[in-house]
C-alpha positions as CSV (number, residue, x, y, z in Angstrom):
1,X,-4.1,-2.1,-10.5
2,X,-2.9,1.1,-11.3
3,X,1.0,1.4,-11.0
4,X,1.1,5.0,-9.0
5,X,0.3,4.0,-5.3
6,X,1.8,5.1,-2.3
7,X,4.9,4.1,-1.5
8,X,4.0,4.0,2.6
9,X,0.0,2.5,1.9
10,X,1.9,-0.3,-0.5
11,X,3.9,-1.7,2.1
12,X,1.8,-1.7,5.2
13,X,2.3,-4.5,7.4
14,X,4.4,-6.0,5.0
15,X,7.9,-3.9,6.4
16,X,5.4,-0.9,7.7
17,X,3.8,0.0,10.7
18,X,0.5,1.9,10.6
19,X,1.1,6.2,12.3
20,X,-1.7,5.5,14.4
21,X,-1.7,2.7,16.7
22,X,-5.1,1.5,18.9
23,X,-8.4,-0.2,18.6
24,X,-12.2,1.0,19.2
25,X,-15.5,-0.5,18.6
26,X,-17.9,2.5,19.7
27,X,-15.6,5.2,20.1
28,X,-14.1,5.1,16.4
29,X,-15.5,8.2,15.5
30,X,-14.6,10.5,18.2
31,X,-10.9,8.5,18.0
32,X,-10.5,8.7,14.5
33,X,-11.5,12.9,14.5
34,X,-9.1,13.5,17.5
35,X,-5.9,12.1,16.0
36,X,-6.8,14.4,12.7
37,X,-7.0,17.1,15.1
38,X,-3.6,16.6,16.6
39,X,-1.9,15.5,13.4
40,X,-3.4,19.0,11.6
41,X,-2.1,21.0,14.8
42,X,1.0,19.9,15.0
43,X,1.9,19.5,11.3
44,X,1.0,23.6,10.8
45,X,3.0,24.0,14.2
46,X,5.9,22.3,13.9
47,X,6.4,23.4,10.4
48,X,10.5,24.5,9.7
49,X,11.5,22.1,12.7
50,X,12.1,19.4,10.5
51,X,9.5,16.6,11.8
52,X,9.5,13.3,9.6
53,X,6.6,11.8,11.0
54,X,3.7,11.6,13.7
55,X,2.6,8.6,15.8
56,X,0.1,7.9,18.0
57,X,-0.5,5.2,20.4
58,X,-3.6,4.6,22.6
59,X,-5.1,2.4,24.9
60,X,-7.7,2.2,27.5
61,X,-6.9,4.9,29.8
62,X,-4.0,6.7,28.2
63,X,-2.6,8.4,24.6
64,X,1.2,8.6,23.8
65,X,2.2,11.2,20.8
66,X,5.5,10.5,19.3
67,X,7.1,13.2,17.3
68,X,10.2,12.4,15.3
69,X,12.0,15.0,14.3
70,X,16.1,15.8,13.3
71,X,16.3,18.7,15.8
72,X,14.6,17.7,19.2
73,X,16.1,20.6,20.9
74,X,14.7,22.9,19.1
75,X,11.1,21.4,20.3
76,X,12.1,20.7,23.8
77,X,13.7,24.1,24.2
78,X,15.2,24.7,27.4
79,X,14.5,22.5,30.2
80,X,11.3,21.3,28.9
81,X,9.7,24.7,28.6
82,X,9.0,24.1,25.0
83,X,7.6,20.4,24.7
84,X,5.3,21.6,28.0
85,X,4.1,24.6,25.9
86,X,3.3,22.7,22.9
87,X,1.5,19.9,25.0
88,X,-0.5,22.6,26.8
89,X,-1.1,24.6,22.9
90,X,-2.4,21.1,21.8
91,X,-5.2,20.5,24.3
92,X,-6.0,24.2,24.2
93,X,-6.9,23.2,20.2
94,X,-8.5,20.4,21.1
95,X,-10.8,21.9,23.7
96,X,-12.0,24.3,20.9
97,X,-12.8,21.5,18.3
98,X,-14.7,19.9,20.9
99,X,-12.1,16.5,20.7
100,X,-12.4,14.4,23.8
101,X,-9.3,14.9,25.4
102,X,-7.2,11.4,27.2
103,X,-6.9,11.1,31.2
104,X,-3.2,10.2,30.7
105,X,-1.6,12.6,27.7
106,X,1.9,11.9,27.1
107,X,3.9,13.8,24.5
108,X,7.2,12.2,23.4
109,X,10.0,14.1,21.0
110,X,12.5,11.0,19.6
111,X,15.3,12.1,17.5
112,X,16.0,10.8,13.7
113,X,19.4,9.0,13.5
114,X,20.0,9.6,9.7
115,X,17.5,12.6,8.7
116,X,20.0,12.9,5.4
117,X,18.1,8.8,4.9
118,X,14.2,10.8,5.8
119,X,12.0,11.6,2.9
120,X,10.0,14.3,5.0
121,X,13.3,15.5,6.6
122,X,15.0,15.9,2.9
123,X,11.4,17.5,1.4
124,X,11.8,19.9,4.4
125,X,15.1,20.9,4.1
126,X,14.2,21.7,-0.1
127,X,10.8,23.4,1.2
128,X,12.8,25.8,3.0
129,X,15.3,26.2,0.2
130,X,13.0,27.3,-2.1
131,X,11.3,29.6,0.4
132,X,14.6,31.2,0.3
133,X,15.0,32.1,-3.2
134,X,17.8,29.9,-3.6
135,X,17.9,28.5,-7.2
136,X,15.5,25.3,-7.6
137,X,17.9,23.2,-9.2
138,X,20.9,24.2,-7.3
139,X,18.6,23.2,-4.2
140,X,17.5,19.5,-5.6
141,X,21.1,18.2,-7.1
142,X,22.5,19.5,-3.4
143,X,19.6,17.5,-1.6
144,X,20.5,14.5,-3.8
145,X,24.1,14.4,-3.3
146,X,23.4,14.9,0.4
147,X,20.9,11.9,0.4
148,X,23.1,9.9,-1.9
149,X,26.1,10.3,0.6
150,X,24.1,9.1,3.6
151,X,24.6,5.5,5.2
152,X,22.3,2.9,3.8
153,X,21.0,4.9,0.5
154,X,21.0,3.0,-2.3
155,X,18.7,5.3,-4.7
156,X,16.5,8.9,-4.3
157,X,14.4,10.7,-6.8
158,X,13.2,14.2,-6.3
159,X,10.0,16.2,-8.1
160,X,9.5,19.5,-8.2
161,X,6.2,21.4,-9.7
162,X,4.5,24.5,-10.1
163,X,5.3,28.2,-11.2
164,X,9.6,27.6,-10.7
165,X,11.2,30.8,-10.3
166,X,8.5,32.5,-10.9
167,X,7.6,31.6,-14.5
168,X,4.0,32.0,-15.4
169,X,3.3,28.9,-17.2
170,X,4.0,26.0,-14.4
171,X,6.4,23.4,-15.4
172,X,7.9,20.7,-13.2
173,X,11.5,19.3,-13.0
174,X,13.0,15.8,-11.5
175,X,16.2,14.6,-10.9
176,X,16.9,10.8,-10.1
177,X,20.2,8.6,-8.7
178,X,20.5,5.0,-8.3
179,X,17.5,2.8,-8.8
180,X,14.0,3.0,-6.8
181,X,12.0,-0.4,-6.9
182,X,8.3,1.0,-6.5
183,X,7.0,-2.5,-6.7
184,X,8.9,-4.9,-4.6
185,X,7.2,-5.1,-1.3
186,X,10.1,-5.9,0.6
187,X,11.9,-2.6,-0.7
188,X,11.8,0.0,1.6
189,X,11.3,3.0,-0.2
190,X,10.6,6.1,1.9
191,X,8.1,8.7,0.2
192,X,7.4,12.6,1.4
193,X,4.7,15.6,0.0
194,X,5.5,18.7,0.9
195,X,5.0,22.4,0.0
196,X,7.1,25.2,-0.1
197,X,5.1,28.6,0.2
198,X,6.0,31.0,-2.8
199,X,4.4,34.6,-3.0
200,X,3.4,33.4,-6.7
201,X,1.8,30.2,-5.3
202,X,2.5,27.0,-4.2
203,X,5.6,24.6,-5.3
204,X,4.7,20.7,-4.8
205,X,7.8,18.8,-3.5
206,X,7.3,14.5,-3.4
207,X,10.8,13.1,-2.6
208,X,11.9,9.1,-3.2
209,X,14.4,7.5,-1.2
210,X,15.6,3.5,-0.8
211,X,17.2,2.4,1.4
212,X,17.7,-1.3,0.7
213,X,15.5,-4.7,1.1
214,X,14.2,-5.4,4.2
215,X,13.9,-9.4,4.9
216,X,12.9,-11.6,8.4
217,X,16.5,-11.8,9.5
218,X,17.4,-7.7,9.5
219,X,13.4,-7.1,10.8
220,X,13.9,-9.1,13.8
């Protein structure tokens, strides 16, 4: 086996959960294309509001969507006019792809404890840096020290590639602290993609962070 496999697929059920929680004999298809409908919609959505990941849970009658994000207000809005809006934006997209849509929708915002410990959090927060202008490598050692300083972190690594600051021949750079054990199961290593829009083109972002071993005892 090939050593480059995903971080998140490598340790599923191991110390990982899977995004999308329910089970379906007959309906699978019309399941499975609804939840890539509502993970598309709210990814290109909720873009800038710092959202580290997407789950969805189903059963017979009803479907819950968890969003966990750093900055719930920012999604709720004031008193709920915002998570209403997005829930009523959401079925509106789903009407028009033709997605079956759940008798009882619920749409839950949860807040990140340590979004400085968040892989998609921390690739966010560079994403927008870049977008910026500021100064690629000024942006990567300042998301490393901040990741570095947070509660539990015990290594990070962080890629950048493409046409940086604007150069015509694309390049990539990569800066690394502490150790990352991308083969021990039990190491829970958390692993973002993201991109940051350039007029020039695209710049790929993949950030690393551990955050220690998980065993039994600290799972239960």
């Amino acid at each position: 086996m090939s050593k480059v496999v995903h971080p998140y697929a490598h340790r599923l059920v191991i110390i990982r959960d899977w995004k999308s929680r329910w089970f379906a004999d007959k309906k699978y298809k019309t399941l499975l294309a609804s939840d890539v409908v509502i993970r598309e919609f709210l990814v290109k959505k909720l873009r800038g509001f710092y959202v580290s990941r997407i789950e969805i849970e189903r059963n017979v009658k009803s479907t819950k969507i968890m969003v966990h994000t750093s900055r719930p207000g920012m999604i709720i809005g004031r008193s709920g006019e915002g998570a209403a809006k997005l829930k009523a934006d959401l079925v509106t997209a789903m009407k028009k792809r033709g997605v079956s849509i759940p008798e009882d929708f619920k749409f839950d915002i949860v807040e990140v404890a340590n979004p400085d410990a968040d892989a998609a959090i921390v690739a966010c927060m560079i994403a927008e840096g870049l977008e910026k202008r500021l100064p690629y490598r000024r942006v990567i050692k300042q998301a490393i020290e901040k990741i570095m300083a947070a509660r539990g972190v015990k290594g990070a690594r962080i890629y950048v590639g493409g046409r940086l600051s604007g150069s015509e021949i694309a390049r990539s750079e990569q800066i690394k602290r502490g150790s990352i054990p991308l083969q021990t199961f039990r190491a829970d290593v958390d692993f973002a993609r993201e991109k940051a829009h350039m007029s020039y083109g695209d710049i790929g972002i993949k950030v690393w962070i551990y955050r220690g071993e998980v065993f039994n005892d600290n799972k239960k």
